[in-house]
C-alpha positions as CSV (number, residue, x, y, z in Angstrom):
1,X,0.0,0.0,0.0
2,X,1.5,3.1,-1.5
3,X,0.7,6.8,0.0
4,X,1.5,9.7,-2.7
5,X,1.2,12.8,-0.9
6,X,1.9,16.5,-1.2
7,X,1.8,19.2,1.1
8,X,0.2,21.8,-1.2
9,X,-1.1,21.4,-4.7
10,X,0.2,21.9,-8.1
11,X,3.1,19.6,-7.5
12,X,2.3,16.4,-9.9
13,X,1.4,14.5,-7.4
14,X,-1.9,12.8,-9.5
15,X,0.5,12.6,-12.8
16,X,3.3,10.6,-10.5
17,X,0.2,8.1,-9.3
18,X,-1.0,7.7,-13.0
19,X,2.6,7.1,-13.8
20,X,3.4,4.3,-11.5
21,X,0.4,3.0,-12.1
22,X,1.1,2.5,-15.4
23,X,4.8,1.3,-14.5
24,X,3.6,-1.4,-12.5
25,X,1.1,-2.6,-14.4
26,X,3.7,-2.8,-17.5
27,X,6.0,-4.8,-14.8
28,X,2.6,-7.2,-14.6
29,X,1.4,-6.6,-11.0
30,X,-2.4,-6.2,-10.4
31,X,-2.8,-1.9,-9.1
32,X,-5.6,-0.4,-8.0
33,X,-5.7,3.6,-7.9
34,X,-7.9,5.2,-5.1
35,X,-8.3,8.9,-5.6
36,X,-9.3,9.7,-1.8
37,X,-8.8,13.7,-3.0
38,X,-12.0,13.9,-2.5
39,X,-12.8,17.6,-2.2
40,X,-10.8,18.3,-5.5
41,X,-10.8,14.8,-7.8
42,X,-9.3,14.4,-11.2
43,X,-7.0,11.5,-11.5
44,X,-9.8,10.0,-13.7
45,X,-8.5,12.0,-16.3
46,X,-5.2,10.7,-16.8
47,X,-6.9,7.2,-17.0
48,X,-9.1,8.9,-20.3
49,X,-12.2,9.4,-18.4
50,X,-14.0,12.3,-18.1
51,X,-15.8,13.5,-14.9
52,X,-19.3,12.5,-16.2
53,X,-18.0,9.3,-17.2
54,X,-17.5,8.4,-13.6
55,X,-21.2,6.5,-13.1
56,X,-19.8,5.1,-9.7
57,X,-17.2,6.4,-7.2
58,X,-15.8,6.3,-3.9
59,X,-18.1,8.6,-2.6
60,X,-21.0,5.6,-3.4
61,X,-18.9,3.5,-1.4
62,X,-18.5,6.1,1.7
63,X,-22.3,7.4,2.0
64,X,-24.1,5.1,-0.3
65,X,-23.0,1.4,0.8
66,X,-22.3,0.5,-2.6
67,X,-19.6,-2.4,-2.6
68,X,-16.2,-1.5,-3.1
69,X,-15.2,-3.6,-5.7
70,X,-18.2,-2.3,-7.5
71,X,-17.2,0.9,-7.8
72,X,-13.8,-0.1,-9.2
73,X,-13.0,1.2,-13.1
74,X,-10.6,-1.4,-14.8
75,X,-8.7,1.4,-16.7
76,X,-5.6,-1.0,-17.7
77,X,-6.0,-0.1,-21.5
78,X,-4.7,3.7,-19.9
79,X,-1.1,1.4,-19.3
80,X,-0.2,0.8,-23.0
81,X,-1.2,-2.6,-25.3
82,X,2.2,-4.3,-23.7
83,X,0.6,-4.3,-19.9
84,X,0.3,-7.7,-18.3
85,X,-0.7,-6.5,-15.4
86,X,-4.1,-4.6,-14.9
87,X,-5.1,-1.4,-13.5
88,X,-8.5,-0.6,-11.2
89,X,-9.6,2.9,-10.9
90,X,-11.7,4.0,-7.4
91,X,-12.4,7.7,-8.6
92,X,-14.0,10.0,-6.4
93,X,-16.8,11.8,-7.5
94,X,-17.4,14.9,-9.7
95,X,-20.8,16.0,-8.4
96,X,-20.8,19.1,-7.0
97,X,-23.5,17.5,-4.1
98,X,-21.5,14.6,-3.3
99,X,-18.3,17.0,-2.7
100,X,-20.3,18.7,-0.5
101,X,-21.6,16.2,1.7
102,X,-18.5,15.2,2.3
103,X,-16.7,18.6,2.9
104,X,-20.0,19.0,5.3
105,X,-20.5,15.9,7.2
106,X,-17.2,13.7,6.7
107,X,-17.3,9.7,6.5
108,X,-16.7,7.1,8.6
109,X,-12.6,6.0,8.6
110,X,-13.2,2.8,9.4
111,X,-15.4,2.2,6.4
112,X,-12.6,3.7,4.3
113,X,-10.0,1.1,6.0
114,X,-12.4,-1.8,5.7
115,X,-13.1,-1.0,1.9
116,X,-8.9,-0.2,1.1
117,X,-8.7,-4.0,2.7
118,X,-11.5,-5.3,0.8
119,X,-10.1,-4.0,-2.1
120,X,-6.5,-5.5,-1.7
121,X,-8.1,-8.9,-1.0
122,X,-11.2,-9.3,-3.2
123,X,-8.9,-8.1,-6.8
124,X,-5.9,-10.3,-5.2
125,X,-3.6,-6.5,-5.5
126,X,-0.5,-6.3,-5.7
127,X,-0.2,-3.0,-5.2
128,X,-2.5,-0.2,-4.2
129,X,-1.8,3.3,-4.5
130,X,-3.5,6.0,-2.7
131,X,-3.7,9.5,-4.1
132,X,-4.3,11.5,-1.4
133,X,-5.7,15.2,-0.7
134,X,-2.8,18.0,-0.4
135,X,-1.9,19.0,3.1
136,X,-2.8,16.7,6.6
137,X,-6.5,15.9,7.2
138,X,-8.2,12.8,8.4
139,X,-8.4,11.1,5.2
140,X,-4.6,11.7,4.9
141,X,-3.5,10.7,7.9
142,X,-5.7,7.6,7.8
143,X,-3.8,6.7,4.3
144,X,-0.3,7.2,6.2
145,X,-1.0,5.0,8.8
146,X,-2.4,1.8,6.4
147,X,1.0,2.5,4.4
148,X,4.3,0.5,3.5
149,X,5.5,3.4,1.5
150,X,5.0,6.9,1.0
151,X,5.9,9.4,-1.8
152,X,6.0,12.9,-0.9
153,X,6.1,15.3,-3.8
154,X,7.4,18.9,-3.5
155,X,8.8,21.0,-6.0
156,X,11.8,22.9,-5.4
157,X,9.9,26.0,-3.9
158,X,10.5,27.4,0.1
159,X,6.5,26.5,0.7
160,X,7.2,23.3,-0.2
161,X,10.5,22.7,1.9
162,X,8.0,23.5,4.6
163,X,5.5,21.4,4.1
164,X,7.3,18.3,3.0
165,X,9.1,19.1,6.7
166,X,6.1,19.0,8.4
167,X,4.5,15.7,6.2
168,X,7.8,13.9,6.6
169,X,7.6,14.5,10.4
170,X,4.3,13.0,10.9
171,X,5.2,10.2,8.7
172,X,8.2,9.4,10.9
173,X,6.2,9.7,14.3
174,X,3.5,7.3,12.7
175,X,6.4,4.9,11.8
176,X,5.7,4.4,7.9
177,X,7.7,1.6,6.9
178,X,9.8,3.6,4.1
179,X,9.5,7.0,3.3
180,X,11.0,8.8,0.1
181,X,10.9,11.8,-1.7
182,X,10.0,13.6,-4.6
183,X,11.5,16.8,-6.1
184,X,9.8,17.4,-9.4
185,X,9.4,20.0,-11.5
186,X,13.5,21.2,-11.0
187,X,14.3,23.8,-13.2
188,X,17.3,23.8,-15.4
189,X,19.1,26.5,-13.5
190,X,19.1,24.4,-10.3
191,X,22.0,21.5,-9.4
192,X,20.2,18.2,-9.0
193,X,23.1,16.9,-7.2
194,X,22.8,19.7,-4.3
195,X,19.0,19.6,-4.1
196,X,19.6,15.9,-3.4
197,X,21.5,16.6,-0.7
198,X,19.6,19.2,0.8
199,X,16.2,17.9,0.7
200,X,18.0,14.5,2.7
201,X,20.0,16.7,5.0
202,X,16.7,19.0,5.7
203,X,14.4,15.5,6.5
204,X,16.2,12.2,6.9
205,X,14.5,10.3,3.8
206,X,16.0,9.4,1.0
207,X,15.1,11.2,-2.3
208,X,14.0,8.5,-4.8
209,X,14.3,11.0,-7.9
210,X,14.2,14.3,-9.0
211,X,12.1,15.6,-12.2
212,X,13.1,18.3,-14.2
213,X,10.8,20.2,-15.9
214,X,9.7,18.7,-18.8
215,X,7.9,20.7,-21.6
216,X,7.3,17.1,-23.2
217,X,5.0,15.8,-20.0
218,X,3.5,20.1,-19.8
219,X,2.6,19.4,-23.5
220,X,0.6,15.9,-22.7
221,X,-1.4,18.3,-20.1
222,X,-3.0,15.4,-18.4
223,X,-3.9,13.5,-21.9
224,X,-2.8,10.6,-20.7
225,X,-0.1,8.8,-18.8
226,X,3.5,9.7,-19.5
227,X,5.2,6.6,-19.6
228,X,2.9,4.9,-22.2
229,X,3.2,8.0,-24.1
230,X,7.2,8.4,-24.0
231,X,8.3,5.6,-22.4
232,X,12.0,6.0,-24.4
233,X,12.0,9.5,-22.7
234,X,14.4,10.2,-19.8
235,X,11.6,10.8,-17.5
236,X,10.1,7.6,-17.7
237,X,13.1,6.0,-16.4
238,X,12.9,8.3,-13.6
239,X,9.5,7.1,-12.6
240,X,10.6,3.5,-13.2
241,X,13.3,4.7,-10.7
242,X,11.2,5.4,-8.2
243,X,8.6,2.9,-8.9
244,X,11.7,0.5,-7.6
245,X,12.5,2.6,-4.8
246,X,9.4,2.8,-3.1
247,X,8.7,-1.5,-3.8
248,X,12.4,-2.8,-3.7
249,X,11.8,-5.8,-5.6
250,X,10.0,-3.7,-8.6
251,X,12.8,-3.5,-10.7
């Protein structure tokens, strides 16, 4: 169970879920992708569905006791015609109402643990990956404490050295199994070599890659996943990198 967190948004952390997805899937392991932002969803759309596509969601699950597994999208054709693995999507609703309800009354976090559980067991996972709402609420923490890894992505901006601090704090008091890091969006000016060592020196976690911008994956514009898209390109081998770092035995 993957965590992929940020501390504010705008930082790719949705395109770096879609993207391992896909990775994974190509490596032939059975993902499923829960979109538990649920006050500001889109990871559908990397997956090539749009928002009134999404007939059932997470939110059925939470309020409307809709079965989990029911409201699992299988979205493998999103991972390329070489994937041997597949892909399940748990979107989270587009409907104004539904976001709502949820901003105004919450859910129950047990329900969400039972369901992530169900999930794992019921489509025999191999790896779930949870793309979570920026910043620390109960839904994130929740995600953090059901994890064997989490991703933190921050770009290299002082808000962002800030937040990451303060996520990467909380992670290590709730004792997630491995934690890494990371930097993406690294401008061309900066040294990739000394933000490495900063961003490790600042937290204690090892960074498992840093991005540079890219105006190849800017041009894609959430059209689809960048791997299956490029997957000769330099940044795809980043996010096999980290794909590897964050399951050691992915490579």
């Amino acid at each position: 169970m993957i965590s992929i967190h940020s501390f504010r948004g705008g930082t790719g952390k949705s395109n770096t879920t879609a993207n391992l997805a896909a990775v994974y899937a190509q490596q032939g392991r059975r993902v499923a992708v829960i979109d538990t932002d649920i006050q500001s969803p889109g990871i559908h759309a990397l997956f090539g569905l749009r928002g009134d596509e999404v007939e059932a969601s997470l939110n059925d699950f939470l309020w409307h006791d809709r079965p989990i597994e029911q409201v699992a999208q299988d979205v493998t054709a999103a991972a390329g015609a070489g994937a041997t693995g597949r892909i399940h999507l748990i979107p989270s609703s587009m409907k104004p109402g539904e976001i709502a309800r949820i901003l105004r009354e919450g859910y129950d976090a047990q329900r969400m643990t039972e369901g992530f559980r169900r999930l794992v067991d019921l489509l025999s996972l191999d790896v779930l990956l949870i793309d979570t709402h920026p910043g620390l609420n109960e839904e994130t923490l929740l995600s953090l404490v059901l994890s064997d890894s989490l991703l933190i992505v921050m770009r290299p901006d002082r808000q962002d050295y800030e937040g990451t601090g303060i996520t990467a704090r909380v992670a290590q008091e709730l004792q997630v199994p491995r934690i890494r890091i990371l930097v993406n969006k690294l401008p061309e000016a900066f040294d990739a070599a000394s933000v490495t060592a900063r961003v490790e020196e600042a937290y204690g976690c090892p960074v498992a890659a840093i991005i540079p911008h890219s105006d190849d994956l800017m041009r894609l514009a959430s059209e689809g996943i960048f791997v299956v898209h490029f997957p000769e390109h330099p940044v795809s081998a980043l996010y096999r990198q980290i794909a590897s770092a964050l399951i050691p035995n992915a490579a």
